[in-house]
C-alpha positions in Angstrom: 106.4 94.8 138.1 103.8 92.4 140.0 101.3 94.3 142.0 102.1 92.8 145.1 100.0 94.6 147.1 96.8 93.3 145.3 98.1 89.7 144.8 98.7 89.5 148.9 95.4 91.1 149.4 93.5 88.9 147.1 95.1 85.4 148.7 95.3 86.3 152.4 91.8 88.4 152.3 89.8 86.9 149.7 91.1 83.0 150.1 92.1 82.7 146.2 94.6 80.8 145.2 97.4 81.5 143.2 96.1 80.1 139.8 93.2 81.9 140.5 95.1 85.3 141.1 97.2 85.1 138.0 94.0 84.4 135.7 92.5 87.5 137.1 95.9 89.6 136.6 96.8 88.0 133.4 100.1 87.2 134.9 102.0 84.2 135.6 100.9 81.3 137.7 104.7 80.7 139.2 104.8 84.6 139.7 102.1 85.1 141.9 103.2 81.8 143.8 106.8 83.0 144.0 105.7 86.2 145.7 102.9 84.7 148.0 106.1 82.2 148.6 108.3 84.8 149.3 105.5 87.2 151.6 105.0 83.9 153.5 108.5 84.1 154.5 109.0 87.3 155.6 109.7 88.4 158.9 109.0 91.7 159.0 105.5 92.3 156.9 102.7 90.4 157.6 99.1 90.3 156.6 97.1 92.8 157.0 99.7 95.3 155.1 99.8 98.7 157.1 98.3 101.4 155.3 99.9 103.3 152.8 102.3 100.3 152.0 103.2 100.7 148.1 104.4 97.9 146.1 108.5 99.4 146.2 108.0 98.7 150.2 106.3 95.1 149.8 109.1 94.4 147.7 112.0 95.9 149.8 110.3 93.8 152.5 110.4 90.6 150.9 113.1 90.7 148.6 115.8 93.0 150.2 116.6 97.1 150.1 116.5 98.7 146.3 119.5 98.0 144.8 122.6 100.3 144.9 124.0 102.5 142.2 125.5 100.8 139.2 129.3 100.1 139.5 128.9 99.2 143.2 127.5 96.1 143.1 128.3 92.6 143.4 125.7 90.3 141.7 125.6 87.1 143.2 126.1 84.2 139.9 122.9 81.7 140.0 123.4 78.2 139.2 122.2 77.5 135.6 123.3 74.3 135.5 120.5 73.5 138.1 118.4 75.9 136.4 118.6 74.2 133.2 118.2 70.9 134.5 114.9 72.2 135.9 113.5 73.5 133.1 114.5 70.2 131.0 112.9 67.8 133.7 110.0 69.2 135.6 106.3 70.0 133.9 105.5 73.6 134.1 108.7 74.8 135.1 109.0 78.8 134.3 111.9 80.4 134.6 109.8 83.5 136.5 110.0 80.7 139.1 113.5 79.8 139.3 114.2 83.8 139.2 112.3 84.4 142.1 113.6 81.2 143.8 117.4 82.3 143.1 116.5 86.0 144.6 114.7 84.2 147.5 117.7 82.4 148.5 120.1 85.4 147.1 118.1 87.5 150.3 118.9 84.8 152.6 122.5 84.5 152.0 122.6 88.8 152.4 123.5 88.6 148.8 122.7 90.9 145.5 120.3 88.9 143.0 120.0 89.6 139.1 116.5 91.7 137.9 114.7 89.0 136.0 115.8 90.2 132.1 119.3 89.8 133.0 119.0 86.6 134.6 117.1 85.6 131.7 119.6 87.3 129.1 122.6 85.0 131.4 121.2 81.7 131.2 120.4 82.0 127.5 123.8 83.0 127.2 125.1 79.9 129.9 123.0 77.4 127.7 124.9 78.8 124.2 128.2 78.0 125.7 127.7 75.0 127.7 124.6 73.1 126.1 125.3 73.4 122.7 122.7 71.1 121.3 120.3 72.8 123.2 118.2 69.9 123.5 115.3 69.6 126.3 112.6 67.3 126.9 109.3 68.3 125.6 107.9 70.0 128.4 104.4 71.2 128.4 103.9 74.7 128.0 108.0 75.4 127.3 108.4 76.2 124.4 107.1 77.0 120.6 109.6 77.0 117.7 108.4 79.0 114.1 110.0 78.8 110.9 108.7 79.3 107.1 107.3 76.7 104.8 109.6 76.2 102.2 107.1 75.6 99.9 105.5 79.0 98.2 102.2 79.4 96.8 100.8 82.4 94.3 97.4 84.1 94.2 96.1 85.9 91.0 95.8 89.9 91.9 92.2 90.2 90.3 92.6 93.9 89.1 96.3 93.2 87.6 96.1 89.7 86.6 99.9 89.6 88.2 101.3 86.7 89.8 102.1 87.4 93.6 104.0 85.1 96.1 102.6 84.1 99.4 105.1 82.6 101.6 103.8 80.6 104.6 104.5 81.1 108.2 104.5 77.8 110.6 104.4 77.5 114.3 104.3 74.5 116.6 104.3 74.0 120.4 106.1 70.8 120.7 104.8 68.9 123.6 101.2 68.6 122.1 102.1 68.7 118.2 99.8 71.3 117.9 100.6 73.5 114.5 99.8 76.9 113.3 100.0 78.2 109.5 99.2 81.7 107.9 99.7 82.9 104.5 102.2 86.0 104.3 102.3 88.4 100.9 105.6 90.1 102.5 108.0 89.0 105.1 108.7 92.3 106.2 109.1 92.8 110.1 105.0 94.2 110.7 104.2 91.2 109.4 106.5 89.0 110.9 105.4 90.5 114.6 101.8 90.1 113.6 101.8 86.2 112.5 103.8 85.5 115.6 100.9 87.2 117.6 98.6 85.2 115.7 100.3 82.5 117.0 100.1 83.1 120.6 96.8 84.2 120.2 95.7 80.6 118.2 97.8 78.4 121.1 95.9 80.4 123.9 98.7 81.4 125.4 102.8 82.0 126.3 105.5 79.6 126.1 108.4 80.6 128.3 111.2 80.1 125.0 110.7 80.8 121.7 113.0 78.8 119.0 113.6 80.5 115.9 115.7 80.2 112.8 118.1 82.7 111.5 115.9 84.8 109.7 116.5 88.5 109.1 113.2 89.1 110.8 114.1 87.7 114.3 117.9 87.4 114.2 120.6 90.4 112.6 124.0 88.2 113.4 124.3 84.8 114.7 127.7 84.0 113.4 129.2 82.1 116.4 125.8 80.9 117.9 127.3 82.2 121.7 125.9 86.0 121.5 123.2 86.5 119.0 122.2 89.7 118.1 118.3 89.4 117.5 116.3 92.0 115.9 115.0 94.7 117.6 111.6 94.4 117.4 111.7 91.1 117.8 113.0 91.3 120.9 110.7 93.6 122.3 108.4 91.6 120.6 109.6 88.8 123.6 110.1 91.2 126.4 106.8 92.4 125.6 105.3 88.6 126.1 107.7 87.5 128.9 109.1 85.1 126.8 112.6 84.0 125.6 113.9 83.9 122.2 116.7 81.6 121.7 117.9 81.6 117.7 118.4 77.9 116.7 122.3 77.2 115.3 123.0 78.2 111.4 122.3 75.2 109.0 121.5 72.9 111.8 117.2 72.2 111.5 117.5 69.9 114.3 117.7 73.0 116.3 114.1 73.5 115.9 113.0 69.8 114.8 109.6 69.7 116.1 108.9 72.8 113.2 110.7 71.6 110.5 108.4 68.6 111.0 105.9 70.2 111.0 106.9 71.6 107.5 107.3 68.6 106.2 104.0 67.5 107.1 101.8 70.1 105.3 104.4 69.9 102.5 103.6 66.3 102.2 99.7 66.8 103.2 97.2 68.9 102.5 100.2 71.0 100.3 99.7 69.3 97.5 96.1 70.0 97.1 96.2 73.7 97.7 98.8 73.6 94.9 96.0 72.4 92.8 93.8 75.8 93.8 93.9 79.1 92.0 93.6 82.1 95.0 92.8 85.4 94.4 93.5 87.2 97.7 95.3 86.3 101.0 92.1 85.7 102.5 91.1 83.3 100.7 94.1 81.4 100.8 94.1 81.5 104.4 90.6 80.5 105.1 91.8 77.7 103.0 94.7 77.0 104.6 93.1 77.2 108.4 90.4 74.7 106.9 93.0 71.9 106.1 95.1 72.7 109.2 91.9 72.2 111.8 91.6 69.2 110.2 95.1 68.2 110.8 95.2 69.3 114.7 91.4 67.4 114.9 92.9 63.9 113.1 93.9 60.7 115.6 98.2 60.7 115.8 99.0 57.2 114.3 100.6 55.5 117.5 99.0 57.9 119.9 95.1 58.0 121.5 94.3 60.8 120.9 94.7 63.8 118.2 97.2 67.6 118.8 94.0 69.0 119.7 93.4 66.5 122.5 96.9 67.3 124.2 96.9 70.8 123.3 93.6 71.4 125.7 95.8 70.3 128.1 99.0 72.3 127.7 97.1 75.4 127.3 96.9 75.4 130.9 100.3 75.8 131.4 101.5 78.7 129.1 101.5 81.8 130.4 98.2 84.0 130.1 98.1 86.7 126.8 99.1 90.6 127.4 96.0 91.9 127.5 96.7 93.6 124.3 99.2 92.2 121.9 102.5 93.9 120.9 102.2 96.3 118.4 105.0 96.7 115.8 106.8 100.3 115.8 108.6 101.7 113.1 111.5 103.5 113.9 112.8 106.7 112.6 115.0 109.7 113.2 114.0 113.4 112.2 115.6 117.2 113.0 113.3 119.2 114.1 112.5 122.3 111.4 112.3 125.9 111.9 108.6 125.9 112.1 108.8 123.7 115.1 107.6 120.6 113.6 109.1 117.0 112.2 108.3 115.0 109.3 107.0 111.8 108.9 105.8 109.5 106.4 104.7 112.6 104.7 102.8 114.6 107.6 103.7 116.6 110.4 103.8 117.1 114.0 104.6 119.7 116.3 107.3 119.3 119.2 108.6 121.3 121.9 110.2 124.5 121.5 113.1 123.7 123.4 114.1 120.7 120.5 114.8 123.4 117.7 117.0 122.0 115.0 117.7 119.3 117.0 117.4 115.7 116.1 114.3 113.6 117.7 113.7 109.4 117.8 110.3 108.4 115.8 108.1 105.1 116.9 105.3 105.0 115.2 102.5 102.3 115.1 99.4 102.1 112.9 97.3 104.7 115.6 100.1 106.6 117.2 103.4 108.8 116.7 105.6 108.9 119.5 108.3 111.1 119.4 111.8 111.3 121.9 115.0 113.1 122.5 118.1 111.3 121.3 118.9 110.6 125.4 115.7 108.6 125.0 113.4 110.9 127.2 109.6 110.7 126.2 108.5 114.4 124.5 105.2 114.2 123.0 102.4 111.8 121.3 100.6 112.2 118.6 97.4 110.4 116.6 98.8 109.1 113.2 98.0 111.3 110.4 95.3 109.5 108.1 96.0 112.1 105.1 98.9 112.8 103.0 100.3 116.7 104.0 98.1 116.5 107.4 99.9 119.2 109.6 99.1 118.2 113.8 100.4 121.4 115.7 100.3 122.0 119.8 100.1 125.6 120.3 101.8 125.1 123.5 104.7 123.8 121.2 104.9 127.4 120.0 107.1 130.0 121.3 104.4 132.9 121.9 106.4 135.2 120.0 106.9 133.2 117.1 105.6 134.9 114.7 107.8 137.6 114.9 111.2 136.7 116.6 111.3 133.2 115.3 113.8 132.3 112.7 111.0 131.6 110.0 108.0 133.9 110.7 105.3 136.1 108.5 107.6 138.7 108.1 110.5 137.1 107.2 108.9 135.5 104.4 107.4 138.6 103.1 110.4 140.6 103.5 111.8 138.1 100.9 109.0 138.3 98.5 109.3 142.1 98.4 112.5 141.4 96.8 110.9 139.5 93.9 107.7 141.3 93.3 104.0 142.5 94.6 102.4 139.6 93.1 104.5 137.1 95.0 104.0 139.8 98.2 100.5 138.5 98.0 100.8 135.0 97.0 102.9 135.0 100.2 100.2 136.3 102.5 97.8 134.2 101.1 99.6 131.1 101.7 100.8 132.6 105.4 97.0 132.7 105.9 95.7 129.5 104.5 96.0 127.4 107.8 94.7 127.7 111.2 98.7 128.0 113.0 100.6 130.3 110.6 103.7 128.3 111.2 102.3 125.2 109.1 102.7 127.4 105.9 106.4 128.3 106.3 107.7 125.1 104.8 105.1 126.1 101.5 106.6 129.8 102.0 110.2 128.1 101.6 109.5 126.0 98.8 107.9 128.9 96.7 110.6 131.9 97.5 113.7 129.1 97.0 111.8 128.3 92.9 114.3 131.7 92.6 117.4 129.2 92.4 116.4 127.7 89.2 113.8 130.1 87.4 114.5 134.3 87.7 112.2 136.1 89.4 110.3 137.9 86.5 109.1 134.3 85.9 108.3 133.4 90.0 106.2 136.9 89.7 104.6 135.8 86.3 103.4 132.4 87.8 102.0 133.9 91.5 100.4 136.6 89.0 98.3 133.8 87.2 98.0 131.5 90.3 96.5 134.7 92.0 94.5 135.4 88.8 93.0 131.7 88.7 92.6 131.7 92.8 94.6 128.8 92.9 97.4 130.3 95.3 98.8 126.8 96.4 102.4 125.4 96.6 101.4 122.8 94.4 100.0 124.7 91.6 102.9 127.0 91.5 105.5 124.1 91.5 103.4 122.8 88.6 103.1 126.2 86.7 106.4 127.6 86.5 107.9 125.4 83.9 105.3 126.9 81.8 105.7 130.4 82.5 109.5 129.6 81.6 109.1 128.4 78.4 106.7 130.9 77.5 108.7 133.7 78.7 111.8 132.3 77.6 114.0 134.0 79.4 114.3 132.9 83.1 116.0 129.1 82.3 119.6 129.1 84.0 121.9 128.2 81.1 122.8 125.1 82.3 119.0 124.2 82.1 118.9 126.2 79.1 121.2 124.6 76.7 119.9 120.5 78.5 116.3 121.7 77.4 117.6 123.0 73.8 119.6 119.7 73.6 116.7 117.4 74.4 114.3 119.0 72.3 116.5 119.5 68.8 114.8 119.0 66.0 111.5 118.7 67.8 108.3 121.3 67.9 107.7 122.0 71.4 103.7 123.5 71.8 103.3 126.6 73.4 101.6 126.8 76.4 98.2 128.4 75.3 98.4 126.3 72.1 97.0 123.7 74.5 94.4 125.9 76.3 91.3 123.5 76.3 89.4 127.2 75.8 91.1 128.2 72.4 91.0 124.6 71.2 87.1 124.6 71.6 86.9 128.1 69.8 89.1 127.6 67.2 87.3 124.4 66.7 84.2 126.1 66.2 85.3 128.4 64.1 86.0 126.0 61.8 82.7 124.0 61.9 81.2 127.3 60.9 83.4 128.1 58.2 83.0 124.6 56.7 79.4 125.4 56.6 79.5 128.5 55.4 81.7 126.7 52.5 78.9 124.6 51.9 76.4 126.9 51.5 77.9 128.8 49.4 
């Protein structure tokens, strides 16, 4: 939402004008216009705004009452025909403008207008059914179609010596020609978000459509070309930038010309020398690659005056201005939460509320931050990103205050269990219970230890917390890694299942005991030698 409030204060108290306004905001030049528009026009609020006034009134005021609940409402159908045929003809045109002109006119007539995404998500869908070529004149500042190179390069991995592919990513904003390239090692969907950032970021700006081909990054189904399904992230991707993605049709490039031009230019340009390079690192391909491709956008057009650069100075100043951050791609996951109150992910974990005990939780995670939400949606918590493998974040208000003793997994319970098995496990278990700062972050390491009972007996689980106790390495891990010794050298705690696989695999072989291998009795007994060969030789 616009901050009315400060856009109306800025024009009607300061004198600035609306191109002035939206650079300061970072928003739209047609926004700020169609709101001073619509302020100008309204008979009950003038300037200056009583105090108090928050931007829900301002807009109530200008644009009609809040709308009513769902089910009872009749939207009134906007005209895309005239809406397309503006955005075809006239420079500049934004369809932020023709939204706001269509609710401007909807208040008018006393009628209900579309919110702005679904007028948006309508006339994409209008222009599908009823324009199929989807064909515009190059406006400036409209649109900016991407696509991939089909041409693929390899760099040398200096530490492997292996081969890897680097796949090429290629945008265009086709009123001034201008071109954008970067080097890929994956296609995956992070990287896909963050060369179409690069992107923005390189044209100084927001086209109001983005053209894409039908790749599995942007677009999951596209079989009839009337209701794409786009990717997830990408879309967000677009809400996030107040653009418009509109897939281009399967197997038909003139979709999205202006790019595969573009293509065929660097194929049949500067291409054909990189070819000729041997790269060892993405980097260095792309400082390559952004060499050649300045000197493209800097080089005269053959029957035009001037070069892409030239125009693209000018079109600049019609995109819309840069988020003043850029999207950030989220990786999406589900998790239950566990009895100790906590989630995994990506091989940490993170504390959540009490009240979502065994109950399954939604996981977006960027590169600095875990969010975490109920299945409904509803924000619960936020954490930093762990930066360590096992890192345990915990919230003691997450933490029932009687956890530790009516929870379903507590101290006692774990011990109870361990008494069962033996005193030396009884005190491998407290060890562990006492090896972290929120007792509840060693249940899952309790677990793990006290379930080794379902394939080992527990004469060999009491041997192995015996020696982990004796060599003060009382850890999960060293346990985990222990017992298969302590079963072979006991010999009598393999199920028989395991038992007879283990006798199978190893028929006819010698298998080492344990403290054969002892680094200890290999040194001694190698001494002992050394001095008996002597002695030999003395003799």
């Amino acid at each position: 939402m616009l901050d009315y409030k400060d856009i109306i204060i800025k024009h009607n108290g300061l004198n600035m004008s609306g191109r002035e306004i939206a650079k300061q905001l970072g928003v739209s030049k047609s926004g700020v216009n169609g709101v001073l528009s619509a302020f100008k026009d309204c008979k009950t609020l003038g300037f200056p705004l009583p105090d108090g006034i928050t931007n829900y009134a301002i807009a109530d005021h200008i644009y009609g009452p809040q709308q009513p609940p769902r089910g009872e409402i009749e939207f009134a159908v906007p005209d895309f025909e005239d809406v397309c045929k503006a955005m075809s003809s006239r420079k500049n045109m934004t369809l932020i403008y023709l939204w706001n002109r269509y609710a401007q006119d909807c208040k008018a007539e006393g009628r209900q207008p579309y919110q702005y995404r679904q007028f948006c998500k309508l006339y994409g869908r209008w222009c599908t059914e009823n324009k199929e070529s989807m064909h515009f004149t190059v406006v400036s500042g409209q649109k900016m179609e991407v696509d991939f190179a089909g041409k693929t390069f390899q760099m040398v991995d200096h530490l492997t010596g292996e081969l890897l592919d680097i796949v090429v990513f290629v945008a265009i904003l086709p009123f001034s020609q201008y071109i954008y390239a970067e080097g890929m090692s994956t296609t995956k969907e992070p990287q896909w978000i963050a060369v179409n950032n690069h992107a923005l970021q390189y044209f100084g700006g927001v086209p109001a459509i983005v053209v894409c081909d039908n790749c599995k990054q942007a677009v999951i189904a596209n079989k009839d070309w009337i209701a794409p399904e786009l990717n997830k992230d990408y879309a967000e991707w677009a809400e996030y930038n107040h653009t418009v993605i509109l897939p281009a049709k399967v197997r038909k490039p003139k979709y999205k010309s202006s790019v595969e031009n573009a293509v065929g230019i660097l194929e049949k340009g500067f291409f054909h020398d990189m070819e000729d390079c041997e790269y060892f690192s993405l980097e260095q391909f792309n400082d390559d690659l952004w060499t050649h491709l300045e000197k493209l956008n800097n080089a005269p057009f053959s029957k035009k005056d001037h070069c892409r650069s030239y125009y693209w100075e000018a079109e600049r100043e019609d995109l819309m201005e840069l988020p003043a951050a850029p999207y950030e791609y989220m990786e999406r996951r589900v998790a239950k939460v566990s009895s100790d109150y906590h989630i995994r992910f990506d091989n940490a974990y993170y504390s959540v509320g009490r009240e979502y005990l065994h109950k399954e939780v939604l996981i977006r995670a960027s590169v600095s931050t875990v969010k975490i939400y109920a299945k409904e949606g509803k924000f619960i918590c936020q954490w930093p990103r762990a930066t360590s493998r096992s890192q345990w974040s915990t919230d003691p208000n997450h933490l029932p205050p009687d956890y530790k003793d009516f929870s379903e997994w507590n101290g006692t319970y774990f011990t109870k269990r361990a008494m069962t098995i033996g005193p030396n496990t009884v005190e491998a278990i407290r060890c562990i219970l006492a090896s972290r700062k929120f007792e509840v972050q060693t249940y899952r390491m309790c677990q793990g230890i006290l379930s080794f009972t379902k394939k080992y007996s527990k004469a060999i689980l009491e041997e192995t917390c015996k020696q982990a106790l004796a060599y003060g390495k009382v850890t999960y891990t060293f346990i985990k890694n222990r017992i298969p010794a302590v079963a072979e050298a006991l010999d009598n705690g393999v199920p028989d299942s395991a038992g007879s696989l283990y006798a199978e695999r190893n028929k006819g072989a010698y298998v080492m005991d344990a403290e054969a291998v002892n680094i200890d009795n290999l040194l001694s007994r190698s001494q002992h030698l050394a001095r008996s060969k002597r002695k030999d030789g003395e003799q």
